[in-house]
TIKE-72277 format. One record per residue (C-alpha): residue number from 1; chain; x negated, y negated, z. Coordinates in steps of 0.05 Angstrom, whole numbers, m for minus. Example, Ala and Ser with C-alpha at 12.3 -4.5 7.8 and 13.67 -1.06 7.14 Angstrom:
# TIKE-72277
<pt 1,'A',<m246,90,156>>
<pt 2,'A',<m273,21,143>>
//
This chain:
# TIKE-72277
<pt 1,'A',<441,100,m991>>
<pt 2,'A',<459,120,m914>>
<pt 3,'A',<385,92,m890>>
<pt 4,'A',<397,37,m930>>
<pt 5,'A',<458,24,m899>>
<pt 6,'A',<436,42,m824>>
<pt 7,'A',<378,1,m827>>
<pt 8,'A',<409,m63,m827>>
<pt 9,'A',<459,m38,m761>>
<pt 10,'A',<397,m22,m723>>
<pt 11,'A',<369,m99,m734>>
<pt 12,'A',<432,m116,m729>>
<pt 13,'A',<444,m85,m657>>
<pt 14,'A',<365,m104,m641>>
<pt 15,'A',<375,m181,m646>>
<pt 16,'A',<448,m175,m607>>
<pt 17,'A',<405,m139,m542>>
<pt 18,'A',<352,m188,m555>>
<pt 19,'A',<406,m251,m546>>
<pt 20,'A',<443,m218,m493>>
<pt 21,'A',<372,m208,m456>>
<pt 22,'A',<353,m277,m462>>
<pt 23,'A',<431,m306,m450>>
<pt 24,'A',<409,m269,m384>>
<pt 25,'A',<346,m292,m370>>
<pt 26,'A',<370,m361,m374>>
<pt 27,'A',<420,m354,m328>>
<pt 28,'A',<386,m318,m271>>
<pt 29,'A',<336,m383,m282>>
<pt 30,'A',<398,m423,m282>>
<pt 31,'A',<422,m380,m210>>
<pt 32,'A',<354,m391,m182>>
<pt 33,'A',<346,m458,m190>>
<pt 34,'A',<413,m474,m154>>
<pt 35,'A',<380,m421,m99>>
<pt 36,'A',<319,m462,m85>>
<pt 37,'A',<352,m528,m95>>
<pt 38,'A',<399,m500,m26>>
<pt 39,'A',<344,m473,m3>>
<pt 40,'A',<321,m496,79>>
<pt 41,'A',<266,m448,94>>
<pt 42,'A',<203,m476,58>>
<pt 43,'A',<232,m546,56>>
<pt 44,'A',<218,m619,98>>
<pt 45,'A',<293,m630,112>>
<pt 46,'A',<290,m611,184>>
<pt 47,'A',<235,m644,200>>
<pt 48,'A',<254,m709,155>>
<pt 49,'A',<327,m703,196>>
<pt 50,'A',<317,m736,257>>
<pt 51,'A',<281,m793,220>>
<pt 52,'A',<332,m802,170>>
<pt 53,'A',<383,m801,234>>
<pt 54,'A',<357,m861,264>>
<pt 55,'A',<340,m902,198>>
<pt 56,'A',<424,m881,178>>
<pt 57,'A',<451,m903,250>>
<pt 58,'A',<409,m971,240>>
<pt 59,'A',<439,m985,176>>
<pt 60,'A',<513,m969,205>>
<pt 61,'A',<492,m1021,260>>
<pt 62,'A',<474,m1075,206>>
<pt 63,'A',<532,m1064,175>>
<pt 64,'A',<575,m1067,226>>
<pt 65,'A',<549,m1131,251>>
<pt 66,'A',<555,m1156,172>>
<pt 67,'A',<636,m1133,177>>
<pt 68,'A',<637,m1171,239>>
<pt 69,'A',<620,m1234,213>>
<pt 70,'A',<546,m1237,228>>
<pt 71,'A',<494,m1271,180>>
<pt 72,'A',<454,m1210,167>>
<pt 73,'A',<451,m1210,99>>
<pt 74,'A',<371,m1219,87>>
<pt 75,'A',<357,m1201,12>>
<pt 76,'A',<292,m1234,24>>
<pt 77,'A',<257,m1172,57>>
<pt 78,'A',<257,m1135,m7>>
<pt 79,'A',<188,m1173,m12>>
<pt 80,'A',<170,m1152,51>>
<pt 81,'A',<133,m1088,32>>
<pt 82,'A',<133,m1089,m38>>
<pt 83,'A',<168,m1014,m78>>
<pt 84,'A',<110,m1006,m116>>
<pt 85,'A',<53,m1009,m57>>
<pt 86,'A',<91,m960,m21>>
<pt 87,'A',<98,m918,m83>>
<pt 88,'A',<21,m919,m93>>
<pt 89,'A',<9,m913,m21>>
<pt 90,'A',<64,m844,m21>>
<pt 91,'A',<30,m825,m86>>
<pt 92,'A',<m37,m819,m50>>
<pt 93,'A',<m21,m783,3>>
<pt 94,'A',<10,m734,m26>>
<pt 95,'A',<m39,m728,m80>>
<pt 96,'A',<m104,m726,m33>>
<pt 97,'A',<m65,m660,17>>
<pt 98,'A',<m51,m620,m57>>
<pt 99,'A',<m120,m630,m73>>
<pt 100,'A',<m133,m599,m5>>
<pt 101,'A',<m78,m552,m18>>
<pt 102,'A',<m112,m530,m86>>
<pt 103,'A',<m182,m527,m58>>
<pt 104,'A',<m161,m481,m9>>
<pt 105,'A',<m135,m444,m52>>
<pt 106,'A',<m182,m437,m107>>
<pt 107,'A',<m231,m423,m40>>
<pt 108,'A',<m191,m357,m26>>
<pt 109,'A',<m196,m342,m103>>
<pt 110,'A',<m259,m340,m105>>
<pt 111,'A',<m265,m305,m39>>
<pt 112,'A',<m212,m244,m69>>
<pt 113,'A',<m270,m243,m137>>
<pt 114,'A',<m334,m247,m86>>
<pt 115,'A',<m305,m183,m45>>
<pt 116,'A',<m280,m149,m106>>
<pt 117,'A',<m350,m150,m140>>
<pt 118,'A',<m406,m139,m77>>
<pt 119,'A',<m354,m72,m64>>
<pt 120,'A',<m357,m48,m132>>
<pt 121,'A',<m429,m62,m135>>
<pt 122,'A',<m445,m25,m67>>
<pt 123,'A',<m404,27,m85>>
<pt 124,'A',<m435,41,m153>>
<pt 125,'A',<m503,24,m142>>
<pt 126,'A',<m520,40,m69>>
<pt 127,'A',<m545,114,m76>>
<pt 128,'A',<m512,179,m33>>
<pt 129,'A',<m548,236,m8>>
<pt 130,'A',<m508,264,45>>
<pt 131,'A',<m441,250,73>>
<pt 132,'A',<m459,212,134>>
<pt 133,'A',<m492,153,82>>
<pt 134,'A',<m418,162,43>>
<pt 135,'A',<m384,150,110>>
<pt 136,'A',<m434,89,121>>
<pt 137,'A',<m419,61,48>>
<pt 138,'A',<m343,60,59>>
<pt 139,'A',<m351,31,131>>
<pt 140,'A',<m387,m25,94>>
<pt 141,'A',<m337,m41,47>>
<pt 142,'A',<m288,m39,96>>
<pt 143,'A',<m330,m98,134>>
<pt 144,'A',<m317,m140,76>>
<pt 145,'A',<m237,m134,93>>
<pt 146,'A',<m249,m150,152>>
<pt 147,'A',<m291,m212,136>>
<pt 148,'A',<m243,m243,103>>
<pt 149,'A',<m186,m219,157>>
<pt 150,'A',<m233,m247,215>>
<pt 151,'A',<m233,m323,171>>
<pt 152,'A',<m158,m316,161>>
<pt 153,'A',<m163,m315,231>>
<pt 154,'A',<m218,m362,249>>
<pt 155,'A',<m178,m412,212>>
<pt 156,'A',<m113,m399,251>>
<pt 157,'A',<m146,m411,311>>
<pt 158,'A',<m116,m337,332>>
<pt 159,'A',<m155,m281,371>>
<pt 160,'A',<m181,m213,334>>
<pt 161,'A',<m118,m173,330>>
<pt 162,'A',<m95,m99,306>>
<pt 163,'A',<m106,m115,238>>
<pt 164,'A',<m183,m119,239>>
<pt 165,'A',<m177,m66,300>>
<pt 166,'A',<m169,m14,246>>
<pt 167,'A',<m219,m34,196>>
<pt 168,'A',<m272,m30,254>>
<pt 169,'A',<m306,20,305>>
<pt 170,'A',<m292,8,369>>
<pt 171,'A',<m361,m13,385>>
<pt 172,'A',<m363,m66,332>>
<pt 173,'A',<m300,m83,352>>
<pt 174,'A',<m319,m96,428>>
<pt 175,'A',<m377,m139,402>>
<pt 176,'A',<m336,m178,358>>
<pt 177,'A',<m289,m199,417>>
<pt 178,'A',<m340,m238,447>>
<pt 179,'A',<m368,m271,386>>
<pt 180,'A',<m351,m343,383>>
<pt 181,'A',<m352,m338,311>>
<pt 182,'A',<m327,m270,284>>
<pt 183,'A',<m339,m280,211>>
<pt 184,'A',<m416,m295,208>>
<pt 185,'A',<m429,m236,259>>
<pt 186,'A',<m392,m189,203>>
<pt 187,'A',<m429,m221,149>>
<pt 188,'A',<m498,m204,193>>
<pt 189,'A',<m472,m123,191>>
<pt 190,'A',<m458,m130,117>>
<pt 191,'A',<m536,m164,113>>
<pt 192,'A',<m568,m113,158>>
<pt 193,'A',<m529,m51,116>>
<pt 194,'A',<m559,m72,59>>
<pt 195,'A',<m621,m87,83>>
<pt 196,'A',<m625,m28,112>>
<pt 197,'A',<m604,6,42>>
<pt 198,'A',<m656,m27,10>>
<pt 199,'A',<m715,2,68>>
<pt 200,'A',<m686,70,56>>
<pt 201,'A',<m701,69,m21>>
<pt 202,'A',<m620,76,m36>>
<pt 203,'A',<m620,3,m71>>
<pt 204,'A',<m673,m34,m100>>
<pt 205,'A',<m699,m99,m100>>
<pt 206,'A',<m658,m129,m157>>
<pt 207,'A',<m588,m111,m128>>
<pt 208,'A',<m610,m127,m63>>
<pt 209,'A',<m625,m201,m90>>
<pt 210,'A',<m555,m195,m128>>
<pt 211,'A',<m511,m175,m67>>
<pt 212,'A',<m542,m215,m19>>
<pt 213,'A',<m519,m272,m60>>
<pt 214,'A',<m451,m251,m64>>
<pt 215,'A',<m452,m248,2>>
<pt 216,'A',<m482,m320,9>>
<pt 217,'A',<m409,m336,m36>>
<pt 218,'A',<m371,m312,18>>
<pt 219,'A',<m402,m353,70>>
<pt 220,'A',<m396,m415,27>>
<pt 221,'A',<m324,m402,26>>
<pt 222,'A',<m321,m405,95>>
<pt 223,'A',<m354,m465,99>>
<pt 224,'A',<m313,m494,53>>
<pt 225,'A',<m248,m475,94>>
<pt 226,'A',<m268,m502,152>>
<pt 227,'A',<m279,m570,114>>
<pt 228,'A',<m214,m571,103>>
<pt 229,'A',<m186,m550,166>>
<pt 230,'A',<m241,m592,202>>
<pt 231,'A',<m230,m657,160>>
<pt 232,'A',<m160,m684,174>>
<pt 233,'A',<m137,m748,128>>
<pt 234,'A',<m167,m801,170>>
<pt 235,'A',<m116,m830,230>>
<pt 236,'A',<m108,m904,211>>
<pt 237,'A',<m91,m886,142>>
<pt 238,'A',<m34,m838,174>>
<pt 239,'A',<m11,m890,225>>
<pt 240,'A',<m11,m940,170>>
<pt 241,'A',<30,m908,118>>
<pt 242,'A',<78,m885,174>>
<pt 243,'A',<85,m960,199>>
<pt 244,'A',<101,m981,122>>
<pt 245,'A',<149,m937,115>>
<pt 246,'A',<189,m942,183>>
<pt 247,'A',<187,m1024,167>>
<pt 248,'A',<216,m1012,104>>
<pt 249,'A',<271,m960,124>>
<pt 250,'A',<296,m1013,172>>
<pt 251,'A',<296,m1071,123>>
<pt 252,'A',<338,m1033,72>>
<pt 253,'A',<407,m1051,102>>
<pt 254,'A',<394,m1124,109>>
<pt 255,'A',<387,m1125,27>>
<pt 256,'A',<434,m1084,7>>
<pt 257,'A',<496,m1102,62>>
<pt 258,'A',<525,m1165,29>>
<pt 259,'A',<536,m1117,m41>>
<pt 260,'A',<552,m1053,m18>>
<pt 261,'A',<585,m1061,51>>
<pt 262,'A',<600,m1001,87>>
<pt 263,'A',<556,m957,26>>
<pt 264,'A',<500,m986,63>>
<pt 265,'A',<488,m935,112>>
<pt 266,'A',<497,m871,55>>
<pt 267,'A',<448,m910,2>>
<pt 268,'A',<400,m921,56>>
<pt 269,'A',<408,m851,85>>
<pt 270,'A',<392,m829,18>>
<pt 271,'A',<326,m870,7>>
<pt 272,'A',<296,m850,78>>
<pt 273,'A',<313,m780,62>>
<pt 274,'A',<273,m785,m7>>
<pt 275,'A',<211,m826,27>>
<pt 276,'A',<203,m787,92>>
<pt 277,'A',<202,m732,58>>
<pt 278,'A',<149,m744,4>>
<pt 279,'A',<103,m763,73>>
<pt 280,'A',<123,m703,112>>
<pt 281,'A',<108,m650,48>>
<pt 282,'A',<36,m683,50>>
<pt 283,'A',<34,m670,125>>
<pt 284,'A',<57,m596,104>>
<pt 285,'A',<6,m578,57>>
<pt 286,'A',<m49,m615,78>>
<pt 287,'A',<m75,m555,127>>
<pt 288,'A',<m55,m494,76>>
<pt 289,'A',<m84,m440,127>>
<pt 290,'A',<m28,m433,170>>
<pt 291,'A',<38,m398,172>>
<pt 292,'A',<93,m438,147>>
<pt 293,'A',<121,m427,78>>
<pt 294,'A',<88,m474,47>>
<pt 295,'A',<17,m450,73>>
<pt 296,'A',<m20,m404,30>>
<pt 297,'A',<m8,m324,32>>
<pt 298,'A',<m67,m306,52>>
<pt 299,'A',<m44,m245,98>>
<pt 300,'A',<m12,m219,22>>
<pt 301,'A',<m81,m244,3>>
<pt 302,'A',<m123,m207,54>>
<pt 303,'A',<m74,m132,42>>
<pt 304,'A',<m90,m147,m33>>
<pt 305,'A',<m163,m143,m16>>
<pt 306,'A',<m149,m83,25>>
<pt 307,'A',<m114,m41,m32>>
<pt 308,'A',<m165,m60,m77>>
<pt 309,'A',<m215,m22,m29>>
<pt 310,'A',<m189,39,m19>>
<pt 311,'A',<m167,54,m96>>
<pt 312,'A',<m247,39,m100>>
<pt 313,'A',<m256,87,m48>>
<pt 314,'A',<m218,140,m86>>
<pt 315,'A',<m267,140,m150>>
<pt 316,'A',<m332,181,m154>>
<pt 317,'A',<m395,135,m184>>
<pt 318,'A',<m439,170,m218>>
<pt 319,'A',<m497,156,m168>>
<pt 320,'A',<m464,203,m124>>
<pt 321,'A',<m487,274,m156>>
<pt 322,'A',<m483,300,m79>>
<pt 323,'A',<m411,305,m81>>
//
């Protein structure tokens, strides 16, 4: 009778923590979405400001005017550039810099997979018989670190740093620095290592054929990268949309004055706040290899790719007998 009693209490006292757990979760959700919806780091306001500055001040002009007896009541210009062509034309934008946004992303992806499988595969398959060819193996893997380090870099625009500095010896290093293109001279070691591997009867032809073409992943990567970063949106399409926008900003007060008097400048305000900043997160994303917020991680990226090494470093394949 006392199990059959305590039994219920238990699921009893298991579905009370289960709703006060989930109570909780809701409300940290509820907390963080007030967080990020306050949030200024990450977001277009400060850019967007000075924009939304001008288009407010000309609206509190127009309606001063308007209180001062002016005609400048022009609902007519709500045809002048129609809602829904500069809802299409926002739409686009901001549609075409995610897709460059996503591809860049799905670019590093695949970048994080490539690495993760040539150094497993070199590390299993390319055969040890003395320490010095360990030492080589695990100075290879390290180049493919600092591969993808030295495009992080490439695509900043920024100089070899500390960062690949450690992955590198110092004569590699020196070479590197006067390389105009870091990353394909790194791929050529990675190449010529196993190569060289393959000549010395440690790897044969088959997983020669299969790393070489992991390697030839990596280097498409790259190329796809710089696509991106090479291939802005195209200019007249930018100064276009910018031109639309500005032209209807400033036509805003003239329609609405007459009804909503001295609202006009807040409403307006409001409404260049919303469209200038739909065109400036477009501008924000559409390059995601930088360092802003909204750019992708990809030093978290690159350390990620780093741990993943050295735990690989840590295990013993079984091709390794020597050790």
């Amino acid at each position: 009778m006392k199990n059959q009693t305590v039994a219920p209490r238990s699921r009893r006292s298991a579905v009370d923590v289960a709703q006060t757990e989930t109570t909780a979760i809701a409300q940290r959700k509820q907390d963080q979405w007030f967080r990020i919806l306050l949030r200024i780091r990450g977001s277009v306001l400060v850019a967007v400001l000075p924009r939304v500055v001008v288009a407010l001040a000309f609206a509190s002009l127009i309606t001063a005017l308007y209180a001062w007896g002016f005609e400048v009541s022009l609902p007519i210009l709500g045809s002048l550039v129609p809602s829904i062509v500069l809802g299409l034309l926002l739409v686009f934008r901001t549609n075409t810099a995610y897709e460059r946004f996503w591809e860049g992303r799905k670019l590093w992806g695949s970048l994080v997979n490539t690495v993760r499988n040539l150094a497993r595969q070199m590390w299993v398959t390319i055969t040890e018989t003395s320490a010095a060819d360990q030492k080589a193996k695990i100075e290879a893997l390290k180049l493919l670190v600092a591969f993808a380090i030295a495009v992080k870099l490439h695509l900043r625009s920024q100089p070899l740093d500390a960062e690949i500095a450690t992955l590198l010896p110092p004569e590699q290093m020196g070479k590197l620095q006067s390389m105009n293109h870091p990353p394909l001279e790194i791929a050529f070691w990675i190449a010529d290592y196993l190569q060289d591997q393959h000549n010395q009867g440690h790897l044969n032809t088959y997983q020669l054929t299969a790393m070489m073409n992991l390697l030839d992943l990596m280097i498409e990567v790259l190329g796809g990268c710089e696509r991106i970063l090479k291939t802005p949106i195209p200019l007249a399409y930018s100064i276009h949309l910018k031109q639309l926008i500005l032209i209807y900003c400033l036509a805003l007060p003239f329609q609405m004055v007459a009804e909503l008097g001295w609202m006009t400048p807040l409403i307006v305000g409001l409404i260049s706040f919303t469209i200038f900043g739909i065109e400036e997160i477009g501008i924000e994303i559409e390059n995601p290899f930088g360092h802003d917020a909204n750019d992708l991680p990809l030093d978290e990226i690159c350390r990620t790719m780093y741990r993943n090494i050295q735990d690989l470093i840590t295990l013993a394949p079984s091709c390794c007998q020597w050790r």
